[in-house]
C-alpha positions in Angstrom: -15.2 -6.0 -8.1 -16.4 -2.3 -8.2 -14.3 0.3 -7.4 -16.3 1.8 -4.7 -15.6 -1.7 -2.5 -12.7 0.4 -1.4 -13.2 2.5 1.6 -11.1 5.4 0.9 -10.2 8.3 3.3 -7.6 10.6 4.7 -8.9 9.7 8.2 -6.4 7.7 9.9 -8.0 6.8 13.3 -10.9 5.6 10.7 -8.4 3.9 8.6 -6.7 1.5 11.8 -9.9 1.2 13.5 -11.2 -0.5 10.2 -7.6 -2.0 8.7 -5.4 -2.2 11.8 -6.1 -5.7 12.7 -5.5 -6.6 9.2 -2.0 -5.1 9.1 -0.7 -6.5 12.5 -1.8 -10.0 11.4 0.9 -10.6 9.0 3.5 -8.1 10.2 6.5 -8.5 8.0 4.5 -8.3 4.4 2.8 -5.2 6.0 6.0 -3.7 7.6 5.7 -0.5 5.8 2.5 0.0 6.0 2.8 -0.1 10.0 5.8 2.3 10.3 4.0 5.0 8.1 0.8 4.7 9.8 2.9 4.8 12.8 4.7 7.7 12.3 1.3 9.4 11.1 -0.3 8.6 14.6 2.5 10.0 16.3 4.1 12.7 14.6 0.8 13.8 12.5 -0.2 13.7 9.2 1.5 16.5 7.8 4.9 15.0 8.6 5.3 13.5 5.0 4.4 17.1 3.3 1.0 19.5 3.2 -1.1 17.1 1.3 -3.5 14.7 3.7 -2.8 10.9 3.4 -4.7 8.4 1.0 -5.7 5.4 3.0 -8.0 2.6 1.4 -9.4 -0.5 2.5 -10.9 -3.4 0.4 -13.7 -5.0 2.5 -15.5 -8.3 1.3 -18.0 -10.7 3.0 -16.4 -8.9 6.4 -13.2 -8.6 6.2 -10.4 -7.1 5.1 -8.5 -7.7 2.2 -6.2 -5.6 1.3 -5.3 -1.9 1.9 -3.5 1.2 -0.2 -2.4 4.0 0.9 0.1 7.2 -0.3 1.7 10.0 1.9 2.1 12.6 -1.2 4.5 12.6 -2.4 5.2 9.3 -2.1 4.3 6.5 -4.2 1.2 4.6 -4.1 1.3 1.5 -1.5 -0.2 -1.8 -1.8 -0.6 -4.8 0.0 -0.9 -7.8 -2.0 -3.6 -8.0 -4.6 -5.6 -10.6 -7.0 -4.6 -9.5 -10.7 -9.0 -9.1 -10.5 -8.9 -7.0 -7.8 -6.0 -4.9 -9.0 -8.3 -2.7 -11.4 -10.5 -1.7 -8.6 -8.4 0.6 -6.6 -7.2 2.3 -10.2 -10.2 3.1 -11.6 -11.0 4.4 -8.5 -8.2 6.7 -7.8 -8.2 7.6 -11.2 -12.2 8.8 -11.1 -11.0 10.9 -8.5 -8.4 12.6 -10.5 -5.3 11.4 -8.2 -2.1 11.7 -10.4 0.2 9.0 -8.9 4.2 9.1 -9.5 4.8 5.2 -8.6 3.2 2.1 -7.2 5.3 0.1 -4.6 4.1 -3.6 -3.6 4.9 -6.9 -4.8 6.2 -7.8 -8.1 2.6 -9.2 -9.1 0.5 -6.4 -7.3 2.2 -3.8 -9.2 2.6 -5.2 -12.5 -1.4 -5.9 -12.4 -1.9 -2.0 -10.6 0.3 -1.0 -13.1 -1.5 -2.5 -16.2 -5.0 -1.1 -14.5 -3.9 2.0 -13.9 -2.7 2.6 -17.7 -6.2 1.0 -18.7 -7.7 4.0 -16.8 -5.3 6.8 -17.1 -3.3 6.0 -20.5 -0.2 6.5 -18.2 2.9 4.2 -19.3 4.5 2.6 -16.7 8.2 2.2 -16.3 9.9 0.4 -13.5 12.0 2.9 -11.8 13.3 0.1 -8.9 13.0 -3.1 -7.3 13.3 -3.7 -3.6 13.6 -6.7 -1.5 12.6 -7.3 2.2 15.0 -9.5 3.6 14.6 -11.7 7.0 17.2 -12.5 9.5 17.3 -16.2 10.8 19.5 -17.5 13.2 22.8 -15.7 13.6 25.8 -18.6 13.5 28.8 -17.6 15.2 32.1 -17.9 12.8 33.8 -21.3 13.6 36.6 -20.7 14.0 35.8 -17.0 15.9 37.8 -14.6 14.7 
């Protein structure tokens, strides 16, 4: 993969016109992604601080793939990624000169992003926290109720 498959801009009309469908098809893995491109579309992009958004989409043979993006000074976001196509989207952003505090996506996403990113930048990566997105099933009722 080269780095310029991904479609990068700070356009977000551009970015859900080409990635929305994408990120509404699996909602729960892409539940952050959808409030912060929410919150952008509503509130504006300025709302996370003076420097525009990073949105990128990985197109191939059609269709999306996978998408990034980073309200500064946030981390970098990722949706989930092939360990191959994990150096794509670093040496990119790298080549452009971004200086990234963090990567946040799954465990194997960023440890592959990680390891790309340190190819390209000589950066060394420390894990600073994990998170876990947890589901709710079917509330039981105590037996007996309280």
């Amino acid at each position: 993969m080269r780095p310029d498959d991904w479609h990068l801009t700070g356009n977000l009309d551009a970015f859900l016109a080409r990635a929305g469908d994408f990120l509404r098809s699996r909602p729960v893995p892409h539940t952050l992604a959808l409030t912060v491109t929410e919150t952008l579309r509503t509130r504006g992009t300025a709302v996370y601080g003076s420097e525009p958004p990073v949105l990128g989409v990985l197109e191939r043979a059609g269709r999306v793939r996978a998408v990034l993006f980073r309200t500064p000074p946030h981390p970098l976001r990722l949706t989930a990624l092939t360990p191959d196509w994990a150096d794509a989207p670093a040496a990119r952003l790298a080549a452009l000169g971004h200086v990234l505090p963090g990567v946040g996506a799954d465990r194997d996403t960023a440890a592959a992003f990680a390891a790309a990113w340190r190819r390209h930048t000589g950066a060394t990566p420390v894990l600073h926290e994990r998170a876990r997105l947890y589901r709710l099933g079917t509330p039981t009722p105590p037996e007996p109720a309280p």
